[in-house]
Every structure is written in C-alpha cells, then in structure tokens.
N, C-alpha and C positions, 0 to 999 in steps of 0.2 A: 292164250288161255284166260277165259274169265274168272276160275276159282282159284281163289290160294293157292299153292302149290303144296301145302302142307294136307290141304283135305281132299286132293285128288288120289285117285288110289293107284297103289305101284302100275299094274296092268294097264292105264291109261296113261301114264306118264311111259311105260316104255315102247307102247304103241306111237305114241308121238314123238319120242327120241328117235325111234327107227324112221319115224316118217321127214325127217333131217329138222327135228325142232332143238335146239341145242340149249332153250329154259326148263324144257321136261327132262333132260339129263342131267341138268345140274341142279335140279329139282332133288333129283335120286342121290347124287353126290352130296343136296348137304343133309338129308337125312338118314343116311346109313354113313356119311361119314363119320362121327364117334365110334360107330357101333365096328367097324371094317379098324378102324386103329386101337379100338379094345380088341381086339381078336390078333390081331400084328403085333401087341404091345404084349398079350400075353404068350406069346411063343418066344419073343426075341428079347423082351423083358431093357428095351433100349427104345427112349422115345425118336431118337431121330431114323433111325432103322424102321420103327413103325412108321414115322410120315414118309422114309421114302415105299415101304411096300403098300402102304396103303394108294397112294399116289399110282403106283403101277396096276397094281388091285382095280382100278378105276380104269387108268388106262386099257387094261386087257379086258375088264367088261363092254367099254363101247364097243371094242373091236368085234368082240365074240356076240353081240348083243342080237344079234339077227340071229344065232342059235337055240338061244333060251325057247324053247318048247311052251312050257307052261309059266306063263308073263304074272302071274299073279303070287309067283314063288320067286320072283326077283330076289330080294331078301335072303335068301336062305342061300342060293346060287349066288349071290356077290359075295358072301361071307364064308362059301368053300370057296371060291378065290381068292381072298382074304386070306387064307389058310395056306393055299397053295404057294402065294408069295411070301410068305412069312418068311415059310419052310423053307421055300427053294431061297432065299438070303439067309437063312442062320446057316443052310449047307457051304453055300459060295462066301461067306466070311472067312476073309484071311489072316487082316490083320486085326486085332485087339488091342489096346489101351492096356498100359503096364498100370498094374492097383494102382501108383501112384498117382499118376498120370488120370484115373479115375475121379480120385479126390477132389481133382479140380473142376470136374465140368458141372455145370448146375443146371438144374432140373428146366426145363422151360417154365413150369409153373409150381406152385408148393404143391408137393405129394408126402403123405402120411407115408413114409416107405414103411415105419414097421406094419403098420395095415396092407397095404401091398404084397406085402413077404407072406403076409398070414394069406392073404389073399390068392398068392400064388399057388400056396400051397394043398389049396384045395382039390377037391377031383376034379376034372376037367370040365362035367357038363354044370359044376353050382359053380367053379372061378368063371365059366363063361356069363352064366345069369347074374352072379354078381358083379363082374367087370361092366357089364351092359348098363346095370341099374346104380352104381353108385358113383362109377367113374365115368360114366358116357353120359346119365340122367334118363336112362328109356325108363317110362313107365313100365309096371309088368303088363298091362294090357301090348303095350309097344313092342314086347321084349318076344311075348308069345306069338306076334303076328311076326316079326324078323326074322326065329327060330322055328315059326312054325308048331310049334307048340301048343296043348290046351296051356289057359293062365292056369289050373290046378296044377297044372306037372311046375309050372315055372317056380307060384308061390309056395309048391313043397321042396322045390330044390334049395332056392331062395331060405327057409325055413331051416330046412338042412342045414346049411353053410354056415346060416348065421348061429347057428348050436354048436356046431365042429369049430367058428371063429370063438366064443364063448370058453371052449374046452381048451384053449391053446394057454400054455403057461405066462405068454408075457400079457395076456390080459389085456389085449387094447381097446375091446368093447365093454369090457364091465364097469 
C-alpha cells in the first residue's frame, strides 16, 4: 500500500484484506478499535471484558469478512458485532467479583467514573455518540461515517446528551 493507511477508505482496505493483505486488516483493527471497545465497554461496563469481546469482535469479523455485501458499511457491520459479543459475554458471565473484592482492581487508565455513570446513563443511541467522541476521540465527522449517520443527526444527539449530562444533579459538567 502506498497511502497511509488512515486515508485509505474502509471499502479498499477490505478488498485488500480479503485479497490475503494482512496491513489492510490491521489497518481496520486499529481504527475502529476505540470505537468496537466503546461499544463492549458500554454494554459490560468492565474494561477487561471489553478488551477480551472486542478482541473476539475482530476475530469473528476476519472470519466472516468475505460475507460483508456492501464493503463500504464496514463500520457500522464491525460494530453490530461488537454488540453481538458484548452481549453474548454479559450472558455467559458466571462468576463475579464480590464488592469487596471490586475495590481492589484499578482502572487500567484514570477514568472520570462519576462522568461515566452519568454517561451511562443516557439513552443508548447519545451514550453511543458520546462514548465514541469523548472516550475513543472520533471526531463527529468520524463518528457519522462509523454509524453511518448524517453529522446533523450525530451533532443533535451529541447536543442532546450533553443538556441531559447538564441536567443530572451531581453536576459534573457545570
């Protein structure tokens, strides 16, 4: 590949991964990986559970990768499988971590959990565009083209959330 790998576009990166190029898949992996463990992260709300579904997330798109129909929705198709392993691990979770037992494990990096919580607790499709843009770094243009999205729909969701984070009593944006 002579272009960066960041300015080539999904549809040609996945034409080249099928064609057994193994820089144009990992191409894909590391830019939707933030965005595939904001999506794992918010279902299972446990970062190590997100790296391993997202990890599988990945694995199950090579697999399936010669299925994808329309190559230029990559994006949007890695991230309902995203979804799909989240789910099917918060179901197959057995065991759990006694509160105590909780206390002790630390974060892999510093997270603002009261913003998190408030975060969480938004409706699904503004935690999704806010998990995307504050906790992964996609720009809204980025965010739009991942979701599939117009950017109007993203920057009114976005708009949304951030009024509804505003309204919440502990305050943690004012």
């Amino acid at each position: 590949m002579e272009q960066r790998p960041s300015s080539i576009p999904d549809q040609q990166l996945v034409t080249a991964a099928l064609g057994g190029d193994r820089a144009a898949f990992a191409a894909l992996v590391q830019r939707y990986g933030p965005a595939v463990k904001a999506v794992a992260y918010g279902i299972l709300r446990d970062h190590h559970l997100a790296e391993d579904a997202a990890q599988e997330t990945f694995v199950s798109a090579h697999q399936q990768l010669a299925r994808l129909r329309l190559r230029e929705l990559f994006g949007r198709w890695l991230l309902a499988i995203a979804r799909q392993r989240a789910l099917a691990c918060r179901r197959n979770l057995k065991v759990q971590l006694p509160l105590e037992a909780a206390d002790d494990v630390e974060s892999p990096r510093a997270v603002d959990h009261d913003l998190l919580d408030e975060v969480m607790a938004l409706p699904e499709a503004e935690r999704r565009f806010v998990m995307l843009h504050y906790f992964s770094g996609y720009s809204v243009s980025e965010i739009a083209q991942i979701t599939d999205r117009p950017i109007g729909t993203v920057t009114k969701q976005m708009s949304r959330a951030y009024q509804r984070l505003r309204q919440r009593p502990s305050e943690v944006l004012k």
